[in-house]
C-alpha positions in Angstrom: -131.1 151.9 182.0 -130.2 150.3 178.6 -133.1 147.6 179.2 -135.2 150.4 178.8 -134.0 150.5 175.0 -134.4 146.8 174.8 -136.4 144.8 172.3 -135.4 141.6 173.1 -138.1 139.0 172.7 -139.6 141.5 169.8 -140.1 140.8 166.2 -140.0 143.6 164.0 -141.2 143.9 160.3 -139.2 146.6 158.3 -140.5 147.7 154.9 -138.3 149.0 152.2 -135.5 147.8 154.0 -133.3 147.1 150.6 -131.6 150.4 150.8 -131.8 153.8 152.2 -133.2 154.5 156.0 -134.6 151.3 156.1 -131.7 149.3 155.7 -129.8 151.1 158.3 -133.4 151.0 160.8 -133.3 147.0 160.3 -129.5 146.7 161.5 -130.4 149.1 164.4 -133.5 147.2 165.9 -131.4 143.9 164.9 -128.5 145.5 167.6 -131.3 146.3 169.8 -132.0 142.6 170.2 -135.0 142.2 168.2 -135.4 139.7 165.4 -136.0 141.4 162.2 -138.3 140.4 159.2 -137.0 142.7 156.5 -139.4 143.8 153.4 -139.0 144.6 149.8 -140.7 143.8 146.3 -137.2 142.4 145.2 -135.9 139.3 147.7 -132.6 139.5 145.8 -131.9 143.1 146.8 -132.1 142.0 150.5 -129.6 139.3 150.3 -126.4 141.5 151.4 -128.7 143.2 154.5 -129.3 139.4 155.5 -125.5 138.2 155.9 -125.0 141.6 157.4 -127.0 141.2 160.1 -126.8 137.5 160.8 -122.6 137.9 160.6 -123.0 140.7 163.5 -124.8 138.4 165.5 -128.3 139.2 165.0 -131.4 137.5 163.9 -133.3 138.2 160.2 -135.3 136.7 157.6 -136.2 138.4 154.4 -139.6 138.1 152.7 -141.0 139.7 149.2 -143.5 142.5 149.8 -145.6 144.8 147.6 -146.9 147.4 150.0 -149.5 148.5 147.2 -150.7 144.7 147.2 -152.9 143.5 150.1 -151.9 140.1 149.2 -148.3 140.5 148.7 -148.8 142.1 152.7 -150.6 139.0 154.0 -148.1 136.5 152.4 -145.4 138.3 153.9 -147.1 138.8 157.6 -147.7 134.8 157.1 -143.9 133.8 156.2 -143.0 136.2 159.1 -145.2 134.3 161.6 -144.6 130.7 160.5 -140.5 131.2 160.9 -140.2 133.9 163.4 -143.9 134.4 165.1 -146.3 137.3 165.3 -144.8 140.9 164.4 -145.3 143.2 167.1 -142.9 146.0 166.0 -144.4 147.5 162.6 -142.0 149.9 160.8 -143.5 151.4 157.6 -140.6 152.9 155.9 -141.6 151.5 152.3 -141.9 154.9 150.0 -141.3 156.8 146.7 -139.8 160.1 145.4 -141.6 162.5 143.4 -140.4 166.0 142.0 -142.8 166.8 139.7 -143.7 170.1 138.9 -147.6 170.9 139.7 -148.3 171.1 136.3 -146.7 168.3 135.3 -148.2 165.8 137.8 -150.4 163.1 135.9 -152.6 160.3 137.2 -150.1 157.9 136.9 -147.3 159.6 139.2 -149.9 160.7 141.5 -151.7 157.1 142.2 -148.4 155.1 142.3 -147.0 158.0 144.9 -150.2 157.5 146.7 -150.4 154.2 146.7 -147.0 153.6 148.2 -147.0 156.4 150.5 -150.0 156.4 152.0 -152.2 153.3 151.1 -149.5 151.2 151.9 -148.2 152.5 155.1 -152.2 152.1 156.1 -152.2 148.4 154.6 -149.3 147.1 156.2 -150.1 148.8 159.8 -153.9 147.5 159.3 -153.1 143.8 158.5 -150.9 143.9 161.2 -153.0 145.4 164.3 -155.5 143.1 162.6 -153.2 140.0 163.5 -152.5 141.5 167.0 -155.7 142.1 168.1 -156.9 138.9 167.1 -153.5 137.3 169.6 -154.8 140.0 172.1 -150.9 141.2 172.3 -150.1 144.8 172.2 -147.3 146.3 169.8 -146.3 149.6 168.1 -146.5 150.9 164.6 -144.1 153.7 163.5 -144.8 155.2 160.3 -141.8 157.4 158.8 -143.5 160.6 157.3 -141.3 163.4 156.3 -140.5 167.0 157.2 -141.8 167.6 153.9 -144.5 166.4 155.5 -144.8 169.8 158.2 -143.0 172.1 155.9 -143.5 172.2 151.7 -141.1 173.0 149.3 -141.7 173.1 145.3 -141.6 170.4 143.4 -142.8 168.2 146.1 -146.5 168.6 145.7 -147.4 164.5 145.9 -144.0 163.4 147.8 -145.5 165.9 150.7 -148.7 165.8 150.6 -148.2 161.8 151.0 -146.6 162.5 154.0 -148.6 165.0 155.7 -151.3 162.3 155.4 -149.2 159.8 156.4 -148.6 162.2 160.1 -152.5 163.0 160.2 -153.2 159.2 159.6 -150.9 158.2 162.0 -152.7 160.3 164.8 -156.2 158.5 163.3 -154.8 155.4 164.0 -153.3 155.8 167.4 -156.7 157.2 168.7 -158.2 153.7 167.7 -156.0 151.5 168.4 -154.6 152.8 171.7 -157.4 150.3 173.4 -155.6 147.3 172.3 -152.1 148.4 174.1 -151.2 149.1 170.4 -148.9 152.9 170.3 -148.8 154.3 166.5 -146.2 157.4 166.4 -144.2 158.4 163.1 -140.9 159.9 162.4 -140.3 162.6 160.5 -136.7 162.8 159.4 -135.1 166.0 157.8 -132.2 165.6 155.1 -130.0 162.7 155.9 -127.3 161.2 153.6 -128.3 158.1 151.6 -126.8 156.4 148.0 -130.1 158.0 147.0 -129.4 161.7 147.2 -125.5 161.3 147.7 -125.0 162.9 144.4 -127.2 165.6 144.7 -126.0 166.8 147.7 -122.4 166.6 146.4 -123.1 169.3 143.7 -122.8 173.1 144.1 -126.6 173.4 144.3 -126.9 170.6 146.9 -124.2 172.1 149.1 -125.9 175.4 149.0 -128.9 174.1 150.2 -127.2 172.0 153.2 -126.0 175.7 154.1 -129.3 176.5 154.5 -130.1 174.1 156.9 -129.7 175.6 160.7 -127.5 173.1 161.8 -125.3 173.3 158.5 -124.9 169.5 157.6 -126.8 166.7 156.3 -128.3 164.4 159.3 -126.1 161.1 159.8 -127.8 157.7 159.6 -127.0 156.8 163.1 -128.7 159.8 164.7 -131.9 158.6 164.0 -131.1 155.5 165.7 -132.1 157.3 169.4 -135.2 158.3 168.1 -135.9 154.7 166.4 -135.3 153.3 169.4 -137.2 155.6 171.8 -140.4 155.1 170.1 -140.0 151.0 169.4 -139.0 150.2 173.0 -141.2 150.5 176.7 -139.1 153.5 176.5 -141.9 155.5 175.0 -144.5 153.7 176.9 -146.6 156.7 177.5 -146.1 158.2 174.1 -148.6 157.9 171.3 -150.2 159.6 168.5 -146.8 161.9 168.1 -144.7 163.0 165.5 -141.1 162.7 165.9 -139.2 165.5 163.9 -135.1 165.3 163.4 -134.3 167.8 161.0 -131.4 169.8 162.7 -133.7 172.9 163.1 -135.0 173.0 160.0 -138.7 173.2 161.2 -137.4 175.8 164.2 -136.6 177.9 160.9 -139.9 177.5 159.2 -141.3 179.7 161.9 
């Protein structure tokens, strides 16, 4: 039964994998057996995820990528093939925050949010379908959207309306690419626990909103690791064009 979880023999590309959910997804598909090309503008930043992985046993390379620069994606896609062959796992975490108000939202916030969120999770999925079409192989794409994505909440306007887009595109793309043996599914995780909202959630306010939360605590890294899994192995071999929620209920309470 494990070798249904197995993705030995894959390579998997993992943007925004310097900190946050995407670290944590590279060491989880590194575990799984797959070798890993981890992604972020800044190489440095990667540096400590690369011993990580290698000193447990596993298999990684690191390469500079811009997900709002179609050049930057190609470079990257490029390394990744010369040193570890053709990417057939494509894991678009890459993304950015954004908590202003309506009101306050100007063409600058809006475009980079955009452009991160949404242009690049189509960039980096197109160039790489585009590279597995052309090696007639089939692989999977999972984009990570957002609860916020399903459910809104103020001060969120272009954080969520990124990410609805991001689940709508994703069932775009699956349509179209299911032909090529290609599966495109998202994730959309609920509140987990990261160094980027650690201090939020360890204020008065943040604990009072974790009690609002059906399940009454944060999400823990590892317990998206099942769901990572599910949709990146031959386990999920006859799902596509889904979204994923783990939230601890909080969409069962949206209702």
């Amino acid at each position: 039964m494990t070798d249904l979880f197995s993705l030995s023999g894959k390579i998997a590309l993992v943007t925004g994998a310097s900190s946050g959910l995407g670290n944590h997804f590279a060491k989880t598909l590194a575990k799984a057996g797959a070798k890993v090309v981890v992604a972020a503008r800044r190489r440095d930043k990667l540096d400590k995820l690369v011993r990580e992985i290698t000193e447990d046993g596993g298999e990684v390379m690191a390469v500079t990528m811009d997900v709002t620069d179609l050049g930057s994606i190609r470079a990257a896609y490029d390394m990744a093939e010369k040193q570890m062959g053709l990417v057939d796992i494509i894991l678009n975490n890459a993304g950015v925050a954004d908590s202003k108000a309506f009101l306050d939202i100007d063409d600058d916030s809006w475009d980079f949010t955009m452009d991160t969120n949404l242009k690049g999770v189509m960039q980096v999925a197109q160039e790489g379908c585009k590279r597995l079409v052309a090696a007639d192989k089939g692989g999977v794409v999972i984009n990570i959207s957002s609860l916020l994505g399903m459910a809104f909440q103020t001060l969120q306007t272009s954080y969520a309306t990124s990410k609805a887009a991001v689940i709508h595109m994703t069932h775009c793309m699956a349509s179209e690419m299911m032909r090529y043996n290609i599966r495109v599914n998202s994730i959309a995780p609920g509140y987990f626990k990261t160094e980027m909202n650690a201090d939020f959630f360890d204020t008065d306010r943040g604990k009072a909103y974790i009690r609002t939360i059906p399940i009454r605590r944060l999400g823990q890294l590892d317990e998206l690791d099942g769901p990572l899994l599910l949709l990146a192995s031959e386990a999920s071999s006859f799902i596509n064009g889904t979204t994923l929620v783990v939230d601890g209920g909080h969409m069962v309470k949206s209702y």
